[in-house]
KEKE-3310 file (N, C-alpha, C; in steps of 0.2 Angstrom, whole numbers, plus 5000, padded with zeros to 4 digits):
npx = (5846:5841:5836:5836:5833:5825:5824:5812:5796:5786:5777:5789:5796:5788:5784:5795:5796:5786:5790:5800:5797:5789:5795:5802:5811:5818:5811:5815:5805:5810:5800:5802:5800:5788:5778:5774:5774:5776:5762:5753:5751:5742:5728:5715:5721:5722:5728:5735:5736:5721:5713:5698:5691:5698:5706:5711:5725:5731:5724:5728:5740:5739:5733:5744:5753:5748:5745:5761:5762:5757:5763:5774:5783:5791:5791:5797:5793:5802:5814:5828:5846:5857:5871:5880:5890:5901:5907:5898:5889:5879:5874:5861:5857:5843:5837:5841:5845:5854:5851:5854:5860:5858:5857:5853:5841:5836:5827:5820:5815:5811:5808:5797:5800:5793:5785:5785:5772:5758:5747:5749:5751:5739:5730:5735:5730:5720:5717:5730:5746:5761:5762:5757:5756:5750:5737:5732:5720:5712:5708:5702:5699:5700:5708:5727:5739:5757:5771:5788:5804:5812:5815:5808:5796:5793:5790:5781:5770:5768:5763:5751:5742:5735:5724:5719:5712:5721:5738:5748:5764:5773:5786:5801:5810:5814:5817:5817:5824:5825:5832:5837:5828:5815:5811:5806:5798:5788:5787:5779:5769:5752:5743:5749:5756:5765:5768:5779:5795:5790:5784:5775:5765:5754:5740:5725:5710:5710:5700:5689:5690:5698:5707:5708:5714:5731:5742:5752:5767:5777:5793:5802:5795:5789:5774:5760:5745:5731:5726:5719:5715:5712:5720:5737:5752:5767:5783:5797:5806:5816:5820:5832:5832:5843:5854:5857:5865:5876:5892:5893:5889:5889:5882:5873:5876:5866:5863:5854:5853:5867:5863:5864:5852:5844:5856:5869:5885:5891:5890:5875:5870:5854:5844:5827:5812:5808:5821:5832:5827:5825:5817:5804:5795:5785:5771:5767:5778:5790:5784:5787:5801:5803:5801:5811:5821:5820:5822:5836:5841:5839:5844:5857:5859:5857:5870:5874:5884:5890:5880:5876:5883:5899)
npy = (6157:6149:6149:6137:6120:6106:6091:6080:6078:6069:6068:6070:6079:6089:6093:6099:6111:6117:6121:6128:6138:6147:6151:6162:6159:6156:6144:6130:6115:6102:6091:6077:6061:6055:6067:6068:6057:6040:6041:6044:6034:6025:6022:6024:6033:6030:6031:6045:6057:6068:6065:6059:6051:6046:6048:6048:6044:6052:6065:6071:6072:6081:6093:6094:6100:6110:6120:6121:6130:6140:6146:6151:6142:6136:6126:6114:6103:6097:6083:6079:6077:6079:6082:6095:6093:6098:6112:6129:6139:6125:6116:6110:6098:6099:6093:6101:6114:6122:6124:6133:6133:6137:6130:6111:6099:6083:6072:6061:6047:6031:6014:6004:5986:5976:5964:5962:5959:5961:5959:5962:5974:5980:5979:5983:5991:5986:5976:5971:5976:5982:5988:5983:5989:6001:5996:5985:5986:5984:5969:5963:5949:5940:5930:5930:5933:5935:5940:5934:5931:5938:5945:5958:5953:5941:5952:5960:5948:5942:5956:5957:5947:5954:5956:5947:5932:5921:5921:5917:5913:5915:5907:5907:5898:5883:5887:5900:5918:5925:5930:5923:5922:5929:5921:5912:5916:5915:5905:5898:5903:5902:5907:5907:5901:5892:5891:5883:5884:5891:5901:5917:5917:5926:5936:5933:5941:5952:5958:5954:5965:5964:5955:5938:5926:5918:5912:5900:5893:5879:5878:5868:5854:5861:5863:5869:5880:5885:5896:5902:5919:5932:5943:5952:5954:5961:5960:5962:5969:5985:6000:6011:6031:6034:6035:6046:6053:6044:6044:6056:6058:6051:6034:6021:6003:5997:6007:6018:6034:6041:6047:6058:6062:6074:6077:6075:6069:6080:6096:6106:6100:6090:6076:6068:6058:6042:6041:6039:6033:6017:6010:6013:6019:6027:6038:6049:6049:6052:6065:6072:6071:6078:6090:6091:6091:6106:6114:6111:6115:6129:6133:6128:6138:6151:6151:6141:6130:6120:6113:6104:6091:6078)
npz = (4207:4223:4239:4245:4236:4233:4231:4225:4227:4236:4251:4258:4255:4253:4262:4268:4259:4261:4275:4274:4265:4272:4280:4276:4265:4251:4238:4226:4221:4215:4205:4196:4190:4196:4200:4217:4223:4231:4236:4226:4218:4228:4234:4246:4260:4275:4289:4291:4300:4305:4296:4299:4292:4279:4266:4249:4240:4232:4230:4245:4242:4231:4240:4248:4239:4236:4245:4249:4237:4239:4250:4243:4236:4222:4208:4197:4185:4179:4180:4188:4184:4185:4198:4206:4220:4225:4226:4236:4224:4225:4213:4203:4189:4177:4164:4150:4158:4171:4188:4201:4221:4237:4247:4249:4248:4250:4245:4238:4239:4239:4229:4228:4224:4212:4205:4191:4183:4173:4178:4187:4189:4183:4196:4207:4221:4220:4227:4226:4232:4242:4254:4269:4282:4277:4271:4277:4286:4277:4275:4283:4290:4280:4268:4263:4252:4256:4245:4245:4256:4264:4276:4278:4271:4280:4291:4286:4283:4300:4304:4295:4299:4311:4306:4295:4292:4286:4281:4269:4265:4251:4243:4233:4236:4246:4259:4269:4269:4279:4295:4309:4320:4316:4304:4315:4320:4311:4309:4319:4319:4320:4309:4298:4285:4270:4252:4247:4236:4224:4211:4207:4193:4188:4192:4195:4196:4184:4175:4183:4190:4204:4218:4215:4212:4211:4201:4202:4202:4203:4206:4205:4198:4189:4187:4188:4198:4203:4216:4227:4234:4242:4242:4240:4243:4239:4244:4240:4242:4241:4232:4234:4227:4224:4212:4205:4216:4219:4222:4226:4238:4253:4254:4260:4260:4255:4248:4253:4258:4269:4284:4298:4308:4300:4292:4280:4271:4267:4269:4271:4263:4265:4268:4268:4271:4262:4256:4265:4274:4278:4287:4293:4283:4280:4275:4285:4293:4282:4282:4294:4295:4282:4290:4298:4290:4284:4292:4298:4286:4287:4298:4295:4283:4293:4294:4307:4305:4311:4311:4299:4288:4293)
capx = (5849:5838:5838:5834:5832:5821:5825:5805:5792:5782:5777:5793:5798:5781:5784:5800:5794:5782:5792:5805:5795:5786:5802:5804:5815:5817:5813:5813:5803:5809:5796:5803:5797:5784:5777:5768:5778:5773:5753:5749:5748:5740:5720:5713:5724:5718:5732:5737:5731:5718:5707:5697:5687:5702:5709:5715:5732:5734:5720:5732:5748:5738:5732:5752:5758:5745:5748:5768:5763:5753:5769:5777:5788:5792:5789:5797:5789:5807:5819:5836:5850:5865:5871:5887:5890:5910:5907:5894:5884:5879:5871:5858:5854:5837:5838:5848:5846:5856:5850:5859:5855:5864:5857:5852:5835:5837:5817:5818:5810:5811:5802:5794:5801:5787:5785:5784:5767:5754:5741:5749:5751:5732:5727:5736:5726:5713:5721:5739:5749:5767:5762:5755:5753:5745:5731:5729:5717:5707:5709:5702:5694:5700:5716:5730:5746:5762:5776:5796:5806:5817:5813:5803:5791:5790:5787:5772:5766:5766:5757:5744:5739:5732:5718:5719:5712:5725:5741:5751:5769:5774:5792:5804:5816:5812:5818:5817:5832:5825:5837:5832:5821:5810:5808:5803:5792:5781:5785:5776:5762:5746:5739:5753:5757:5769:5769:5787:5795:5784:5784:5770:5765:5749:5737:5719:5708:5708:5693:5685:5694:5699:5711:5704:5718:5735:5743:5758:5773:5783:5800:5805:5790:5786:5767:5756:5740:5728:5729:5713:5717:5708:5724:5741:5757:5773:5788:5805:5812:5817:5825:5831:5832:5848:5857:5859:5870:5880:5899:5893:5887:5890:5877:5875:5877:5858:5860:5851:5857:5868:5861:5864:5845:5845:5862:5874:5892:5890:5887:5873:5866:5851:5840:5822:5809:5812:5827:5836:5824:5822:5812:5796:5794:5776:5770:5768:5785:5792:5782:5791:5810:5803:5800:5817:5826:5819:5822:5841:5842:5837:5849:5862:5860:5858:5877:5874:5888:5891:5875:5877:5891:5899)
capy = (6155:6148:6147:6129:6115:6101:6088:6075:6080:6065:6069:6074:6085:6095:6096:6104:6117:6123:6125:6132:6145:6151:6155:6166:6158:6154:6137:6127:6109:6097:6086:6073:6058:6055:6069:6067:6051:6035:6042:6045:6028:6023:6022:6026:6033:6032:6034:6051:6061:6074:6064:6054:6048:6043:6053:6048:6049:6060:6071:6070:6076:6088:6098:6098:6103:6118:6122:6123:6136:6145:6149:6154:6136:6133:6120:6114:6096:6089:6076:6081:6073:6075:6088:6095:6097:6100:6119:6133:6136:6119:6114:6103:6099:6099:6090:6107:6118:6122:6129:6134:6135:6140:6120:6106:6092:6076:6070:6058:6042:6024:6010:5996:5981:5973:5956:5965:5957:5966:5959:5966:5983:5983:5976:5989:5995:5985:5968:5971:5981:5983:5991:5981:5995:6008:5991:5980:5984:5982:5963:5961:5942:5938:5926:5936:5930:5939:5935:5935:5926:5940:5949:5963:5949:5941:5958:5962:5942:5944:5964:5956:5942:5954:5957:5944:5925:5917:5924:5913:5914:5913:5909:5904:5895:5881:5890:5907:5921:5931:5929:5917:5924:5933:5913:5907:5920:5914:5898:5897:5908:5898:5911:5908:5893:5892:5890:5884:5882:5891:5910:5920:5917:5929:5936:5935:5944:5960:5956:5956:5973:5962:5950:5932:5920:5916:5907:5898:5889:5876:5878:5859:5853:5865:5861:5877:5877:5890:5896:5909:5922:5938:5949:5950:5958:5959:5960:5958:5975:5992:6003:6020:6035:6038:6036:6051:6057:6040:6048:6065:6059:6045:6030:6014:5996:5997:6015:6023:6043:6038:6054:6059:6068:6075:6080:6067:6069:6086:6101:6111:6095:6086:6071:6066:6053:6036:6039:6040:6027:6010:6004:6017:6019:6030:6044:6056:6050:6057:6072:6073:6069:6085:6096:6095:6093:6111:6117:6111:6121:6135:6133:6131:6146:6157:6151:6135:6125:6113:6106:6099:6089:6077)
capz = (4214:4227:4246:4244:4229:4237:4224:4225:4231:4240:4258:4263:4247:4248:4270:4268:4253:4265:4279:4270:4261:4279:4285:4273:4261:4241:4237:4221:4221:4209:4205:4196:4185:4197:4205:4222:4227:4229:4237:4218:4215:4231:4235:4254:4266:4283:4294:4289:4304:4302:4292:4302:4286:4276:4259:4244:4239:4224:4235:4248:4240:4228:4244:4251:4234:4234:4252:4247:4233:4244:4253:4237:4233:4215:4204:4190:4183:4176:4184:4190:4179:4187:4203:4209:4226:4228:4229:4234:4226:4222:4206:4198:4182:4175:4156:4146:4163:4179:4193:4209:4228:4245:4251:4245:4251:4244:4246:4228:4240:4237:4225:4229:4220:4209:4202:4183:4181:4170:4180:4197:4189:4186:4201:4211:4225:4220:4229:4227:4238:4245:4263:4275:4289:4273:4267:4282:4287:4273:4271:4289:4290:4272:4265:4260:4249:4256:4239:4246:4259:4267:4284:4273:4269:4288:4295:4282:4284:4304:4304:4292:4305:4315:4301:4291:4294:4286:4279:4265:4261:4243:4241:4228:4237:4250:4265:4272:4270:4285:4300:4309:4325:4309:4304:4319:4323:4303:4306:4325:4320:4319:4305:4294:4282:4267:4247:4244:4230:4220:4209:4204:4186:4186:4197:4193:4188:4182:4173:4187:4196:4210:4215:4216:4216:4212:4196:4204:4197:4207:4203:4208:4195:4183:4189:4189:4201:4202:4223:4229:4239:4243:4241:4238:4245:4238:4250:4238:4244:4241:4228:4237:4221:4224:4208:4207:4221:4219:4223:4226:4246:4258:4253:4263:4257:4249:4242:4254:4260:4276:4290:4305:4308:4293:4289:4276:4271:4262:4272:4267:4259:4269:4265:4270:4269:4263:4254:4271:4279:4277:4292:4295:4274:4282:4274:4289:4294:4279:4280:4300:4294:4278:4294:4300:4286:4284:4300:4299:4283:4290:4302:4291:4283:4295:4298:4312:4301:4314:4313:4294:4288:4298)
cpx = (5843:5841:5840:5832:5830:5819:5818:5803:5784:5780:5781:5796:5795:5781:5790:5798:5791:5783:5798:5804:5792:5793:5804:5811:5815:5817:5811:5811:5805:5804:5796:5799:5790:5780:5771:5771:5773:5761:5751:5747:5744:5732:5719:5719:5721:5721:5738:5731:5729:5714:5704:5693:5692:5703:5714:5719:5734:5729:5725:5738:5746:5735:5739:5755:5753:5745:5756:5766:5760:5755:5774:5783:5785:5794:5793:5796:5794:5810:5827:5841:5856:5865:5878:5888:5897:5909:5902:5894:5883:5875:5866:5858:5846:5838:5843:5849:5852:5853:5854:5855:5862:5864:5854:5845:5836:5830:5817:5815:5813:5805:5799:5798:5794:5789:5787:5776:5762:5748:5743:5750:5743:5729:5729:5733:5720:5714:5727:5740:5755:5767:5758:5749:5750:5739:5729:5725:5709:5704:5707:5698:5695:5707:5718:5737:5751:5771:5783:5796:5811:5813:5808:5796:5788:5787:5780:5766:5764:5760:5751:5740:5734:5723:5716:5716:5717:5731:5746:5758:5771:5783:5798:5807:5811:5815:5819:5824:5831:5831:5831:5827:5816:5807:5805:5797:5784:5782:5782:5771:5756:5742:5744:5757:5760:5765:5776:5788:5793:5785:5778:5769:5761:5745:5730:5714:5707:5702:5689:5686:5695:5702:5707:5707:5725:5737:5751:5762:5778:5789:5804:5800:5789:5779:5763:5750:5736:5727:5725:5714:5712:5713:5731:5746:5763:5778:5795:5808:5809:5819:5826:5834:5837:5854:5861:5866:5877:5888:5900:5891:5888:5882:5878:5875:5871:5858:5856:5856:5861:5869:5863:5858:5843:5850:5865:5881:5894:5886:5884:5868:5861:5846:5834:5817:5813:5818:5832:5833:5822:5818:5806:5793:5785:5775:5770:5775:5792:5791:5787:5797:5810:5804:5806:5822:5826:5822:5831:5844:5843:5844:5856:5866:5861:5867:5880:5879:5888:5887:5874:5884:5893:5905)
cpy = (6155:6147:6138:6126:6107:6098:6079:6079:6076:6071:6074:6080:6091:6099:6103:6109:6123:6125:6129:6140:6150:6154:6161:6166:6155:6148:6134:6119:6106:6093:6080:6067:6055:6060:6067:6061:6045:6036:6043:6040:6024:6026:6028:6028:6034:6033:6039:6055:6068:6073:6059:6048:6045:6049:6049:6050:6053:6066:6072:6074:6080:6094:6098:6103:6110:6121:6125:6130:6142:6148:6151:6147:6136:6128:6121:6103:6091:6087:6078:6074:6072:6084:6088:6098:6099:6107:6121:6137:6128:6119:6108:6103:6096:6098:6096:6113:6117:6125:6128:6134:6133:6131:6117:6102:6087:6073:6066:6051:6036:6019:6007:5993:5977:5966:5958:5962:5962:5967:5962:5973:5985:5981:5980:5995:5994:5977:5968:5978:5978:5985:5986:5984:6000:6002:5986:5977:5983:5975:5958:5954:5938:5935:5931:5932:5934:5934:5938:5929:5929:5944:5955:5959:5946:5945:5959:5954:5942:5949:5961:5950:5944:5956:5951:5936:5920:5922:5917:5916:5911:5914:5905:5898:5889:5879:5896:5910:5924:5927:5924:5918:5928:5923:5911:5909:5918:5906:5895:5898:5905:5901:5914:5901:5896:5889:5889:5883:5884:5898:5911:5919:5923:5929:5937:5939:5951:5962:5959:5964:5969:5957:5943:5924:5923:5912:5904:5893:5886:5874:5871:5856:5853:5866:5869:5877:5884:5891:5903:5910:5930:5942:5947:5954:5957:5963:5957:5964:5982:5994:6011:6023:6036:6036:6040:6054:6051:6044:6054:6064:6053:6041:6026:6007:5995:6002:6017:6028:6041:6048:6052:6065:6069:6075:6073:6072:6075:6090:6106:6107:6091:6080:6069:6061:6047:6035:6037:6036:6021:6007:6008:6017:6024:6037:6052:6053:6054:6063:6075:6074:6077:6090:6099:6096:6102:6115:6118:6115:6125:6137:6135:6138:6152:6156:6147:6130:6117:6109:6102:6095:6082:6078)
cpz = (4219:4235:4247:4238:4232:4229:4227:4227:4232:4246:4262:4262:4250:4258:4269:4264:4259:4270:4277:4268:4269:4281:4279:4266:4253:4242:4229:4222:4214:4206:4202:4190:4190:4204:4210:4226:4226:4232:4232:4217:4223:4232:4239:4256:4273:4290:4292:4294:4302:4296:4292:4297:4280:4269:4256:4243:4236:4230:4239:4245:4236:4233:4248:4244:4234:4241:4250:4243:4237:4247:4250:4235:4225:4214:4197:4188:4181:4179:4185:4188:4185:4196:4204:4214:4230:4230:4228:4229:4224:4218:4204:4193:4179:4167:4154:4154:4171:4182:4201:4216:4233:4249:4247:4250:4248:4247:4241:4233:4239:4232:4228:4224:4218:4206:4195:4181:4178:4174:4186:4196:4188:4188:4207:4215:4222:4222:4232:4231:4239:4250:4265:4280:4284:4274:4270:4282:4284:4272:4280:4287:4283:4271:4260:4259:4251:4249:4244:4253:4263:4274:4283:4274:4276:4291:4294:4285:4293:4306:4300:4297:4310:4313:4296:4294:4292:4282:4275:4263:4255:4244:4238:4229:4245:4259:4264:4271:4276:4290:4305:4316:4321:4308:4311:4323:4317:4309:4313:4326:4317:4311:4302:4292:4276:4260:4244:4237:4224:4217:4206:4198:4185:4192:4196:4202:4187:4178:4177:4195:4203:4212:4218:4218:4212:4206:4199:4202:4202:4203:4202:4200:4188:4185:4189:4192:4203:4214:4226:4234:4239:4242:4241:4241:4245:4243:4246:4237:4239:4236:4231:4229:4221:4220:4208:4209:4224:4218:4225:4237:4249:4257:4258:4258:4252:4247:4246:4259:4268:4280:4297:4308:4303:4288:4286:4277:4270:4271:4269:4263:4265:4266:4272:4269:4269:4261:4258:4276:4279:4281:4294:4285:4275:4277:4280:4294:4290:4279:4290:4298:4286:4284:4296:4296:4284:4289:4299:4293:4283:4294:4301:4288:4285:4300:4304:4306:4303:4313:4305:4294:4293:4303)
residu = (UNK:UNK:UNK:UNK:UNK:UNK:UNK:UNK:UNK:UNK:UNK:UNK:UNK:UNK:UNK:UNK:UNK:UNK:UNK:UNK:UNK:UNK:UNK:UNK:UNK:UNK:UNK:UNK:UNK:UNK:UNK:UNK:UNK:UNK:UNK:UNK:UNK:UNK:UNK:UNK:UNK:UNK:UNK:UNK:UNK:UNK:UNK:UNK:UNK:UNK:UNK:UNK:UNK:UNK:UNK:UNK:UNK:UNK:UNK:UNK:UNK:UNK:UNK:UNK:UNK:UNK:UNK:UNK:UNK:UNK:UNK:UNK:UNK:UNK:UNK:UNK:UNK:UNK:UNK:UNK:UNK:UNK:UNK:UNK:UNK:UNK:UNK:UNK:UNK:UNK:UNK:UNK:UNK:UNK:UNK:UNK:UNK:UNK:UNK:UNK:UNK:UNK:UNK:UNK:UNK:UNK:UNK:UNK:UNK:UNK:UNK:UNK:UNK:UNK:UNK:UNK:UNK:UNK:UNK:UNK:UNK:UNK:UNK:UNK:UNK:UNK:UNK:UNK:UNK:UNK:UNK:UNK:UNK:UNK:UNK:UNK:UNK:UNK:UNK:UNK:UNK:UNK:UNK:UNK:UNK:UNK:UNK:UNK:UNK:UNK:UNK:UNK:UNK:UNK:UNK:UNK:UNK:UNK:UNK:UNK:UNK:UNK:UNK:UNK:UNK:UNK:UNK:UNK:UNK:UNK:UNK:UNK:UNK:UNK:UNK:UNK:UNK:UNK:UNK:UNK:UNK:UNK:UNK:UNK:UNK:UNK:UNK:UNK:UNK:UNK:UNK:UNK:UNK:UNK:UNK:UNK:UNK:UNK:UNK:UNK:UNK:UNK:UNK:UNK:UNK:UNK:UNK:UNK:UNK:UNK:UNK:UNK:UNK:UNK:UNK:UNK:UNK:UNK:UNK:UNK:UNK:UNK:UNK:UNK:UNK:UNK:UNK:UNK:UNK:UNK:UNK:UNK:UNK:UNK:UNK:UNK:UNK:UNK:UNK:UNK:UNK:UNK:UNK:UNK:UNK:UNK:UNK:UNK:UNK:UNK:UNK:UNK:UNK:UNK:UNK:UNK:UNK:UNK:UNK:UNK:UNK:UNK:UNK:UNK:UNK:UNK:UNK:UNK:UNK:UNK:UNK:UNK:UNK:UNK:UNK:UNK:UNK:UNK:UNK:UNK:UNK:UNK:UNK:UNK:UNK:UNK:UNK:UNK:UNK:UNK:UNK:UNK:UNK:UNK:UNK:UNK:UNK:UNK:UNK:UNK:UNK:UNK:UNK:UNK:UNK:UNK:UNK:UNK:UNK:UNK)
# end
């Protein structure tokens, strides 16, 4: 039986752990099928305050995860199967194990949507990207491919504008799905011009650790045409973790945790990070929205009921 069972632990997982435990409380950290979240697989981070020179993301989250331990959080490295949250105490399942706890964290994150491409898995963070606002401003003065066609994609194509010399839409279809002042914002912006009609075949070259160009496939055609770009950025959404807790808590229409602060449908249950945030997707966002989910735990327990639940 624990105080708390903080199910990820990215950012916002590894904040909560450590506020949790300060306070003088039991915690168990899930970790998952990928611990550390998505900073594992990311380079530099350089807007993560408190490190004016930038840090690596695994550095980065293996200094929150030994932080957390420091303050006595437990760890255990397997992936929460299933949970029951009808009555205290509440219950996870860890492959053949249960474990109990007075509350709950839901900290499991979101994906990126990938292309599936072999070459954009090993080009990752060495070209390819899915943030914008993390990778920017890497690609200052250099042509950069934004791939999709939704509000997601306009947003990223936009934010890279202000680093970038040109910015390229790549998209399937031979109009835009974003709403239509997201359209008119690309299609006015001198330092942004389109690839209709067109899907990614391949992304060179991994050969060379670095991206180069573009193999692109016009859908109308079939034609294929090689398309040099200095970087690349996919932009075709989200996936929030939450399988999982599908009928056990109030989701929204995309499956992410529907909160009020922290607090879901469940009292005693809290959600942080991306899972509950579709529009900031930041790391030291996440590690803010860890802080209170802590805090309202806290809270909880020590018999503030009102404030979970709704």
């Amino acid at each position: 039986m624990y105080d708390v069972i903080i199910i990820g632990s990215g950012p916002a997982g590894l904040t909560a752990s450590i506020y949790v435990c300060r306070a003088g409380l039991t915690a168990l950290v899930i970790s998952g099928q990928q611990p550390g979240g998505q900073l594992t697989i990311t380079s530099a981070v350089e807007n993560f305050p408190g490190y004016p020179d930038g840090i690596e993301g695994p550095e980065l989250m293996d200094r929150m995860r030994r932080q957390a331990e420091k303050f006595g959080a437990a760890f255990d490295l397997g992936e929460a199967t299933a949970v029951d949250l009808k009555a205290k105490p509440f219950k996870v399942i860890i492959g053949r194990k249960t474990v109990e706890a007075r509350s709950i964290i839901i900290a499991t994150g979101s994906a990126y949507r990938w292309l599936g491409l072999e070459s954009e898995l090993k080009l990752r963070g060495k070209g390819v990207s899915a943030c914008a606002t993390c990778d920017g401003f890497f690609f200052t003065g250099k042509h950069v491919a934004v791939i999709g066609g939704g509000d997601a994609a306009i947003e990223e194509a936009t934010y890279l504008t202000r680093f970038a010399k040109r910015v390229t839409i790549v998209h399937r279809r031979n109009e835009l799905r974003a709403s239509k002042a997201m359209q008119k914002r690309a299609l006015e912006n001198p330092k942004i011009d389109f690839e209709w009609n067109s899907t990614v075949e391949e992304i060179l070259d991994p050969a060379k650790n670095r991206v180069t160009a573009l193999i692109l496939k016009n859908v109308a055609t079939g034609a294929t045409t090689e398309f040099p770009v200095d970087g690349v950025f996919v932009a075709v959404g989200h996936e929030p973790a939450t399988e999982l807790f599908r009928g056990a808590i109030e989701l929204d229409a995309k499956g992410y945790v529907v909160t009020k602060g922290t607090r879901t449908s469940v009292a005693g249950v809290f959600a942080a990070g991306d899972v509950q945030d579709p529009r900031y997707r930041q790391a030291i966002s996440a590690a803010g929205s860890g802080c209170q989910a802590a805090i309202d735990a806290l809270k909880f327990l020590e018999g503030e009921n009102a404030i979970s639940g709704w």
